[in-house]
C-alpha positions, 0 to 999 in steps of 0.5 A: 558453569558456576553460578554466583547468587548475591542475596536473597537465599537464606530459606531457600538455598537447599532448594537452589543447590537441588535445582542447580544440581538438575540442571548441571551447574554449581552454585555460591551465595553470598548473603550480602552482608559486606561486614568484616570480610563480607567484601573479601568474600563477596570479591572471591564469589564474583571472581569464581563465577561465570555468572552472578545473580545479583538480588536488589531488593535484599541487598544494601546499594554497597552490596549492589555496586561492589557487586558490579563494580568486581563483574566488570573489573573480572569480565563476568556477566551479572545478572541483576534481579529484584526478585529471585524465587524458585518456585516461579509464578509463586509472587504472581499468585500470592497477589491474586488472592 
């Protein structure tokens, strides 16, 4: 299974791509941006994936909708996300300090 992530990486992708690797899948990233040819790569993330992982907070409302617009067009699951963290319950403890 290929796992498309969309935004919210860039520190932590070594980390994703380890757990990814446990777990048996793969992974891309697309960091959002949709300049140049960040529409044609994001098009070409979504068409590869199985699934893609959109992350709300980070990306810009254009990122989001082309994003969905591609999964719908291609029959891809998304999975939207306002946060995506590897280490989980990390947010959770930050706050209650």
């Amino acid at each position: 299974m290929r796992v498309g992530i969309v935004g919210g990486v860039d520190r932590a992708e070594e980390v994703y791509r380890q757990l990814a690797k446990q777990a048996g899948f793969e992974l891309d990233f697309h960091f959002g941006g949709l300049a140049g040819r960040g529409s044609a790569t994001l098009d070409a993330l979504v068409e590869r994936s199985d699934v893609v992982v959109v992350v709300t907070n980070v990306n810009s409302h254009a990122a989001v909708w082309r994003a969905r617009k591609q999964c719908k067009r291609l029959g891809r699951r998304l999975e939207p996300k306002r946060w995506l963290e590897p280490w989980p319950g990390r947010r959770a403890r930050a706050g209650a300090r």
